[in-house]
C-alpha positions in Angstrom: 111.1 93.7 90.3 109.6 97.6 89.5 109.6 100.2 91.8 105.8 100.2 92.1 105.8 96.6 93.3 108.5 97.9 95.8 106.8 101.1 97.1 103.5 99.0 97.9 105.0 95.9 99.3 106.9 98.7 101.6 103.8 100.8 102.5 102.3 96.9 103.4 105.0 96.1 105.3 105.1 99.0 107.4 101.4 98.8 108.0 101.7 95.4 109.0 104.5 96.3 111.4 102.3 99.3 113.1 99.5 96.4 113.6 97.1 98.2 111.1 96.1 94.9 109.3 97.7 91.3 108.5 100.3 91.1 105.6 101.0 88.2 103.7 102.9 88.4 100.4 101.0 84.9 99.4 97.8 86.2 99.7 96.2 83.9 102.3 94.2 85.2 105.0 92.0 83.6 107.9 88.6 84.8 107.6 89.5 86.4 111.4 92.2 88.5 109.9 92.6 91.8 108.6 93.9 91.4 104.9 96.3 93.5 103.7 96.7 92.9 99.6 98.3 95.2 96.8 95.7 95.6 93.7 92.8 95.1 94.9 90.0 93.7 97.8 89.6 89.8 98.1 86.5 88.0 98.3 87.4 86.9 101.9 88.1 87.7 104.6 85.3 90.5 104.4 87.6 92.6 106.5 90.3 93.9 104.2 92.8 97.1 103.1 94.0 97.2 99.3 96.8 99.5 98.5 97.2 100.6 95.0 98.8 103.1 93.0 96.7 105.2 90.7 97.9 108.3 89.4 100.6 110.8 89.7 100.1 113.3 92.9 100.3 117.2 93.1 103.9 117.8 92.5 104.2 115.1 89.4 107.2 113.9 88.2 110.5 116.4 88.2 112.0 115.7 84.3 115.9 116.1 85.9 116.0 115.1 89.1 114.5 111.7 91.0 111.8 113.5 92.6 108.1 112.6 91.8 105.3 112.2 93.1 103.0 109.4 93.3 98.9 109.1 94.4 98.6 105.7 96.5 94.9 104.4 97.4 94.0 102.7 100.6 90.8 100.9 100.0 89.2 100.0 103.2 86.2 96.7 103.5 84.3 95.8 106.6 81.2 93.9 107.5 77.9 94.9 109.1 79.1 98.1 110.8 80.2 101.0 109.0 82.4 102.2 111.7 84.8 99.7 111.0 86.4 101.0 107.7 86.9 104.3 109.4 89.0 102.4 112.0 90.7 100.4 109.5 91.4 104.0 108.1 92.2 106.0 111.3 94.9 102.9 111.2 96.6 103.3 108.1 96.4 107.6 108.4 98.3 107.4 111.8 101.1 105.0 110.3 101.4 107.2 106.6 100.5 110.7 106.8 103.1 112.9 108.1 105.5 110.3 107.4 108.9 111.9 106.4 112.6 111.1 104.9 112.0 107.1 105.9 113.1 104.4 103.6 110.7 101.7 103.6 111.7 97.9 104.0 111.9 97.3 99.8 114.3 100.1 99.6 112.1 102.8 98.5 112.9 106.7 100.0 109.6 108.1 100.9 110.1 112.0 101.2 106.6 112.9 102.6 102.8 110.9 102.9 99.9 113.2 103.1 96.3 112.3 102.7 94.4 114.1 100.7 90.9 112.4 99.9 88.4 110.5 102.2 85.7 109.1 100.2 82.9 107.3 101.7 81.6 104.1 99.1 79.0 102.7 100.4 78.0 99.0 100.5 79.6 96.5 97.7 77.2 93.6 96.6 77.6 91.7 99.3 76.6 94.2 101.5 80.2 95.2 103.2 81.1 99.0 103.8 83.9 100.3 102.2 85.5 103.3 102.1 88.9 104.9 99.8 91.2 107.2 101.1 94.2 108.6 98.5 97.5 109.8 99.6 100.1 111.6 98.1 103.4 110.9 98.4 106.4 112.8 97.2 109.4 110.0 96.5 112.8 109.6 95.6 112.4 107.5 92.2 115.7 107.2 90.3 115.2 106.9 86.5 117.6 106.2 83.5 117.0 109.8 82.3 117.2 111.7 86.0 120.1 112.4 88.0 
């Protein structure tokens, strides 16, 4: 597998454990359930949280040792009321920021989670609220050419 794969199947994981949303590595949902997917939103259920990774954070990437730093995106989808993402992300900012020196369930060593963006998106096609927020988070990532 890749590291990527492994830090956001963790962050899912642990945000299914804290009873944020419904994880399911296969992708299935009811349309009653909060989906949790890696990538990006599904078409259903209508209430969903996609976690992606999408840039390198603050600190970036240390050239000697396995420190870097990594920007992760919680995209948040809800139906009819706009209050709904911003419980959705209430959920997931209780669970990650301030989290320190855990190892997630994959393995991965997550240092510090901070958020740093909340931005507001409006209504997709379908008419659904959605919202993004980014976090950054400082990891331990080993690398052929890092101690």
């Amino acid at each position: 597998m890749s590291w990527t794969r492994d830090l956001l199947t963790g962050f899912a994981v642990l945000l299914g454990e804290a009873g944020v949303a419904d994880w399911n590595p296969n992708g299935i949902y009811a349309d009653n359930q909060i989906a949790l997917t890696i990538g990006g939103l599904p078409a259903k259920p209508d209430t969903a949280i996609a976690l992606a990774v999408y840039g390198v954070g603050q600190a970036g990437d240390d050239v000697e040792q396995p420190d870097s730093s990594v920007q992760m995106q919680a995209r948040f989808r809800a139906k009819t009321d706009p209050r709904v993402v911003d419980d959705l992300a209430d959920g997931v900012f209780d669970a990650v920021h301030g989290l320190a020196n855990v190892t997630l369930s994959t393995g991965v060593h997550v240092l510090l989670a901070r958020r740093t963006l909340i931005a507001p998106l409006g209504r997709d096609s379908s008419g659904r609220w959605e919202r993004a927020d980014s976090f950054d988070l400082m990891v331990y990532r080993p690398s052929p050419h890092r101690d």
